[in-house]
N, C-alpha and C positions, 0 to 999 in steps of 0.2 A: 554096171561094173565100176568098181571104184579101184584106188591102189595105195598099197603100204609100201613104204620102201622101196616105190617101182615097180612091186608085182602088182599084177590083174589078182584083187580076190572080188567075190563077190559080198554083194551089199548085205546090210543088215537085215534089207527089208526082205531079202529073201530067204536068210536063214537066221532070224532069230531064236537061236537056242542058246543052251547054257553050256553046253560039252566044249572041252578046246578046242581050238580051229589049228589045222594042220598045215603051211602054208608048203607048197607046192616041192618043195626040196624033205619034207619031211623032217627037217631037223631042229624045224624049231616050231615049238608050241605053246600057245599064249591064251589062257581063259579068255571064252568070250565076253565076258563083262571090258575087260581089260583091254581085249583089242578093241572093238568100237569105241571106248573111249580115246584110245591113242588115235583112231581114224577120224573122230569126235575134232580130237584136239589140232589138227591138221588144216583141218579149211574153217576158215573165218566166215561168219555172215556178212554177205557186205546187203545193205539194205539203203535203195533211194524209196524219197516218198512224193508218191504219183499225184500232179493236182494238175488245174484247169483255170486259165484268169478268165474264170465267168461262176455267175452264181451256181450253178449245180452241174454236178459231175460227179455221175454212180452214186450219188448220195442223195435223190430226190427226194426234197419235202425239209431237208433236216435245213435246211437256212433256217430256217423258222424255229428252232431252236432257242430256248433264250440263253444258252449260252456261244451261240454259234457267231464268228466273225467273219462271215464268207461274203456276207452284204458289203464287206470293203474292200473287194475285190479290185476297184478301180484307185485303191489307193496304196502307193509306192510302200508308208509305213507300212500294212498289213503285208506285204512281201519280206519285207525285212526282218519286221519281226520273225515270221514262222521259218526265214532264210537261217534264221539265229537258234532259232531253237532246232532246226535239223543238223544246223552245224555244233551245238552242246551235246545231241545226242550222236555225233560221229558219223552219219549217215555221209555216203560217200556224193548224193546230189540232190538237189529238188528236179521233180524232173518234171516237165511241163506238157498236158498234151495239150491238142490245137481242133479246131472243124474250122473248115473254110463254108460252109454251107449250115442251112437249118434242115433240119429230118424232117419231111413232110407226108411222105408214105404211111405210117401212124395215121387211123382215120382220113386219110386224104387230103390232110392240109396240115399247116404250121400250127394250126391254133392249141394242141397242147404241149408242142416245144415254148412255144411263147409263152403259154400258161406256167408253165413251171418254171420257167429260167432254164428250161434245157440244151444249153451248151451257148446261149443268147442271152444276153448280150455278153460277144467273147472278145477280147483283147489282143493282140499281137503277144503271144509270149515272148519271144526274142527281145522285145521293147523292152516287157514286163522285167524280163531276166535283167537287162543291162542297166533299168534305174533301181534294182534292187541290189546286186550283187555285190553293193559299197561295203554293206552291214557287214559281211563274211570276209573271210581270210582264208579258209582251208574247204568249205563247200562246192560244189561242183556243181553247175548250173545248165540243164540239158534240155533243150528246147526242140518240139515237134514241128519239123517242118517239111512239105510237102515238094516232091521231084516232077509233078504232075503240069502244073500249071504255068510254070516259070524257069526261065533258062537258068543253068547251073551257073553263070560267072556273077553276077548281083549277089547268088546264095553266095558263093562260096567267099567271096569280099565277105560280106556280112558274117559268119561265121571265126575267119580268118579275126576281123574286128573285136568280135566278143571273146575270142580266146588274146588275144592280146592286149583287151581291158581287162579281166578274171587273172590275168598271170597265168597261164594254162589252165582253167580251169570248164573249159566250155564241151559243151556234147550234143551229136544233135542226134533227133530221133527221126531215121528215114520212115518217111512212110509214103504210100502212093494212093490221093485221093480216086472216090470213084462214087461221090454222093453227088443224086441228080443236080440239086440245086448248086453244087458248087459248081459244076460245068456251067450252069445256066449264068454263076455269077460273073466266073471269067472268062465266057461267050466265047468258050470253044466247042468243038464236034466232040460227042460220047466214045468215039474211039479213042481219042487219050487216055480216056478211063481203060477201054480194055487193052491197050498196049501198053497199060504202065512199067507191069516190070523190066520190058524189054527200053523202055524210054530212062528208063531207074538205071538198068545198065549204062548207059551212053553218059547221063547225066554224072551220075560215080566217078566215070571215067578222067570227065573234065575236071571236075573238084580235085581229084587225086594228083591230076599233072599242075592245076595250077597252085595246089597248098605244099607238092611236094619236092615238084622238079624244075619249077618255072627262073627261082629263085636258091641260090647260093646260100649256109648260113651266115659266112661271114661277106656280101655282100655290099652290109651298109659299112664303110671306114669312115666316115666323121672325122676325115681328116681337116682342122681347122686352119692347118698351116697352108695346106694345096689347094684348101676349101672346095675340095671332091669328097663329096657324100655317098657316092653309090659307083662301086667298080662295076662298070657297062660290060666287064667281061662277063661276068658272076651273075647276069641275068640275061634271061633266053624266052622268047616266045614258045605257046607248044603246039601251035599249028595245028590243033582238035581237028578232025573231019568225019564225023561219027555219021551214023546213019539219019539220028535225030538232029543233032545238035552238032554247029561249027563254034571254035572259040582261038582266034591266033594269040591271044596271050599278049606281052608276059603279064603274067600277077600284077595289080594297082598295088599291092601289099608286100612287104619283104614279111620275112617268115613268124609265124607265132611261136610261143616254146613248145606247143605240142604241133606245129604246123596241122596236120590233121587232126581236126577236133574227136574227140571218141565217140565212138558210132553206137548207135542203140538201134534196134531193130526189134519189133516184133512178130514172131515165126511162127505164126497158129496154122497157117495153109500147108499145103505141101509143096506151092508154089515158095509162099514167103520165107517156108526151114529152107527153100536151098538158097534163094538172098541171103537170112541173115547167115547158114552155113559157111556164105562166101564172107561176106562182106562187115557184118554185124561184131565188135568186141562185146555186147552186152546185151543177150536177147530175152524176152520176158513176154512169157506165154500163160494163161487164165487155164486155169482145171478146172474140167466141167465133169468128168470120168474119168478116175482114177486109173486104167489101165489105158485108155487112150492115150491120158497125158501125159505116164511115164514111157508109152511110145513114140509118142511125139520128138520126146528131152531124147531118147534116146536113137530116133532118128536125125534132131538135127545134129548131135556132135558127131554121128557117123556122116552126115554130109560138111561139117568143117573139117572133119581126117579127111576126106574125098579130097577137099581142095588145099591139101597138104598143110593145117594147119593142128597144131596139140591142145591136147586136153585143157592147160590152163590160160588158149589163146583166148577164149570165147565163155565168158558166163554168162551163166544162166539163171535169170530171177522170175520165182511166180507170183504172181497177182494177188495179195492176200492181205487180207484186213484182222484189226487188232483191236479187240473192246479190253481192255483190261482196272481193275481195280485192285485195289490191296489188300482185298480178298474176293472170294469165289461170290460171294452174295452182293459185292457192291459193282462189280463188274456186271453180273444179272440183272440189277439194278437200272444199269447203264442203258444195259442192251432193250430194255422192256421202256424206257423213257425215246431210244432214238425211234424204235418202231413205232412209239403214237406218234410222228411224225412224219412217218414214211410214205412218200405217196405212190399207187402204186400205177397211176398213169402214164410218171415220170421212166421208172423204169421199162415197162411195155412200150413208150413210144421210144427209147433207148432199144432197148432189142430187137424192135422190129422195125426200125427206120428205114432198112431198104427192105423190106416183102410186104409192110401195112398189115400184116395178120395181126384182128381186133380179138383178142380174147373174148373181150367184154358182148359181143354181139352175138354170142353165143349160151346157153343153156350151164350151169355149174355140173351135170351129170354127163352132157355129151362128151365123150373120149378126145382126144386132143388131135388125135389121129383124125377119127373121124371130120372135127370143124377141120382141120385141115385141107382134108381131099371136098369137102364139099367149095372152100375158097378156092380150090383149083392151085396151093401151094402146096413144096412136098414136106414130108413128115418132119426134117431136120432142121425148118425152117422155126420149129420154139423152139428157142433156147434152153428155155428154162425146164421145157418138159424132161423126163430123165428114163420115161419106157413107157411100153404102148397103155400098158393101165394106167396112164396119167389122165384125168380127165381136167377139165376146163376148170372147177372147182380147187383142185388139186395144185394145177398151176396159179393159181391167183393166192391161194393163200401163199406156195412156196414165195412167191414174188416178196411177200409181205414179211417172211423171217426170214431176218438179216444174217441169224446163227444157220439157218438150214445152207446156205451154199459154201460149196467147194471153199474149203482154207482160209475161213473164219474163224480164228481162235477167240473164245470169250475165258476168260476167267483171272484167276491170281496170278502173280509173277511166276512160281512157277510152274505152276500147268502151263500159262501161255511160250513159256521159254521148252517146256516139253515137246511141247507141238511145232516149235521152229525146228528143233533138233533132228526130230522122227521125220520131218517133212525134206528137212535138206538130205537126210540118208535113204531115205524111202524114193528117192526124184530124183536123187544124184541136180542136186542143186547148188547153185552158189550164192544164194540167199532170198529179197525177196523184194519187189516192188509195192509198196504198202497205200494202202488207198485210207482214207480220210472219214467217217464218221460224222466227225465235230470236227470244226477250226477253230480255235488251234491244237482243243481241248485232244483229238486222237494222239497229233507229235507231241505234246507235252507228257504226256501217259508212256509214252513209250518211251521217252527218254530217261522221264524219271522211275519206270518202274519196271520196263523189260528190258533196258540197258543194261543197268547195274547186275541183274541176272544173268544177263549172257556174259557179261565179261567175268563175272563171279567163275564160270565155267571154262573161261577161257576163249570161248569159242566169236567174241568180237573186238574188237578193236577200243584200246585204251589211249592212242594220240594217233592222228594222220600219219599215214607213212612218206607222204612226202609235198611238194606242195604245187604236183598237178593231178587234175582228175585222173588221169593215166596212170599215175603213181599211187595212187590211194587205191586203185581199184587190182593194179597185176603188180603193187610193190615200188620200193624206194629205187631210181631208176630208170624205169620204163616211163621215159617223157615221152618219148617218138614212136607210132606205131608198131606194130610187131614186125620182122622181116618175112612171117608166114603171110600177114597180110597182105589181100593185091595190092594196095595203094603204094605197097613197100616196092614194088614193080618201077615205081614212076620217081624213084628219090634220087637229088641231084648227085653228080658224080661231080668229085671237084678232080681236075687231071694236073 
């Protein structure tokens, strides 16, 4: 369901035809070419681009690349740069994911995470974020950090910090660890793993009261005359007492300009849709099946209406990569050079890091099902399988073309600006989280050749709309949470 004017009509993708569309009063009628464009014209793509400070991430094999800069992964310049070029092509943040552990499930050991640079050696993104962030002025900087292992008042200092070095520019991405080796790392019991989200809850909680309620905005007076720095009325403990976690407060930090840094979530379970339903301003979910995943999008924003919040409280980006050239044959080109590089152990011990299911031990004829039930896992556990005639064969080579998965666009500016278009009306999207290729070579290509495209259409963004992540993402504005949002629950009341 999408809306013109505040009516509910429905999407293109359900009835693309050519007849006029009647809208619900009957009185007024508008060529379908006409209306989708004006519905076209309406929502922006907002688009961050997804990476990882370690040599490989979703991209196995291509460091090796001779044009690939990924090998400088430990170095501040190579953030910078690509910080610079996300910020020329207007992308609203770099966004960073994280593993606290190495995937050892894959054949029974580490030895092909470690062979490939799979997710190891990885860096502290937060670090990563805060000595690169100098190069930008207007990019939005979102870091994965985990609610699992570690009490919420350290995070939420450190977060609180980075949005107040960025100028509001900071975002974090919840997530809740539950890979073996990272309990093993931080030598706790595996039950934190399974009560993460109910420990995600408590942890939320504290973060909200102490970024939102803890501290007054005008608390610090820098008065130099009385040389009183901090009105003691204007700050308060918040006496936390949660199930998990205690926290008396008040804040080490008087407030950032977005005090709560913008929330990223991703909502692929139907656990995780009701998190980020709740809690999530910007959630971003991977299509694996097209009818799955537009029920997915369209169950989580019926569980953000559940928790009383509106349609443009909460977007929603999917997972999709971008080979483009400046024409159809040099994009081709592209795509047939990253695949002699692709390795495809890298991915298989990626997919199946927590079940260990080895394709490779298996026959290229036997059904995928079948090696399946014979490993004693069940059917849903390949990923990449996509129905029961998939055999072992099948899945190995799909691993191997980069064009065959879900919302890969290959081609010219614009066939690939076609496919962002058809894909944000067809998913009731609000743009996309874009995954990497080549460094720096994938952000460069898009900057310079599907940006100018989209904004030719109107359909993205020709200057930041303001100058915090919160404001580039719901408008000039919107520094401060939403008041749908719970954390808006916890905002100081000046009396």
């Amino acid at each position: 369901m999408c809306k013109f004017g505040g009516i509910p009509v429905r999407s293109w993708s359900c009835c693309a035809h050519t007849e006029p569309f009647t809208f619900p009063d009957s009185r007024i009628r508008i060529p379908r070419k006409e209306w989708i464009s004006r519905v076209n014209a309406k929502r922006q793509i907002h688009v961050s681009l997804l990476t990882m400070p370690t040599l490989a991430h979703n991209d196995y094999g291509l460091w090796a690349h001779p044009e690939s800069q990924k090998h400088r992964f430990r170095e501040v310049s190579f953030w910078q740069e690509l910080g610079r070029i996300c910020e020329e092509a207007k992308m609203d943040a770099l966004f960073f994911a994280d593993g606290l552990g190495i995937a050892d499930s894959y054949t029974g050991s580490i030895e092909v995470s470690l062979r490939e640079g799979m997710h190891v050696p990885v860096l502290d993104p937060l670090l990563v974020a805060a000595a690169a962030m100098t190069a930008t002025t207007n990019l939005g900087w979102a870091t994965t950090i985990s609610t699992t292992f570690e009490p919420p008042f350290g995070h939420a200092r450190r977060m609180a910090t980075m949005d107040h070095i960025t100028d509001g520019r900071a975002g974090w991405n919840v997530v809740m660890s539950f890979l073996k080796n990272a309990e093993e790392n931080f030598g706790v019991d595996a039950g934190l793993s399974r009560d993460r989200y109910n420990r995600s809850e408590d942890f939320m909680e504290v973060c909200y009261k102490l970024w939102e309620s803890s501290w007054d905005d005008d608390a610090v007076i820098a008065d130099r005359e009385s040389q009183e720095y901090i009105d003691p009325s204007k700050v308060r403990r918040i006496d936390h007492v949660g199930e998990h976690y205690s926290s008396s407060g008040p804040a080490l930090w008087d407030p950032s300009i977005q005090r709560t840094p913008v929330i990223f979530q991703a909502g692929m379970s139907t656990r995780g849709r009701e998190f980020a339903g709740k809690h999530a301003e910007v959630s971003f979910m991977i299509n694996r099946e097209d009818d799955a995943f537009r029920a997915s999008i369209a169950d989580l924003r019926a569980k953000a209406a559940g928790f009383g919040r509106g349609r443009d409280d909460l977007k929603v980006l999917a997972y999709c990569g971008i080979i483009v050239g400046k024409t159809e044959e040099e994009a081709r080109q592209k795509l047939a050079e990253f695949e002699k590089f692709t390795k495809v152990d890298g991915y298989l011990a990626h997919e199946n890091a927590l079940n260990g299911f080895d394709p490779l031990k298996h026959p290229r004829d036997k059904l995928v099902i079948d090696a399946l039930a014979e490993d004693g896992l069940r059917e849903e556990t390949a990923t990449y399988a996509r129905g029961p005639e998939w055999t072992i064969g099948d899945l190995l080579d799909h691993v191997k073309d980069l064009a065959a998965e879900k919302m890969v666009a290959v081609g010219d500016p614009v066939h690939v600006a076609d496919l962002l278009e058809q894909w944000m009306d067809e998913f009731d999207l609000d743009g996309f989280l874009l995954r990497s290729f080549l460094y720096p070579g994938s952000a460069t290509d898009f900057r310079d050749l599907v940006v100018p495209e989209l904004q030719r259409r109107g359909r993205y963004r020709t200057e930041y709309e303001g100058t915090t992540l919160r404001e580039n993402i719901f408008g000039a504005g919107h520094t401060r949470i939403a008041e749908s949002h719970p954390a808006a629950a916890y905002k100081a009341v000046t009396v």
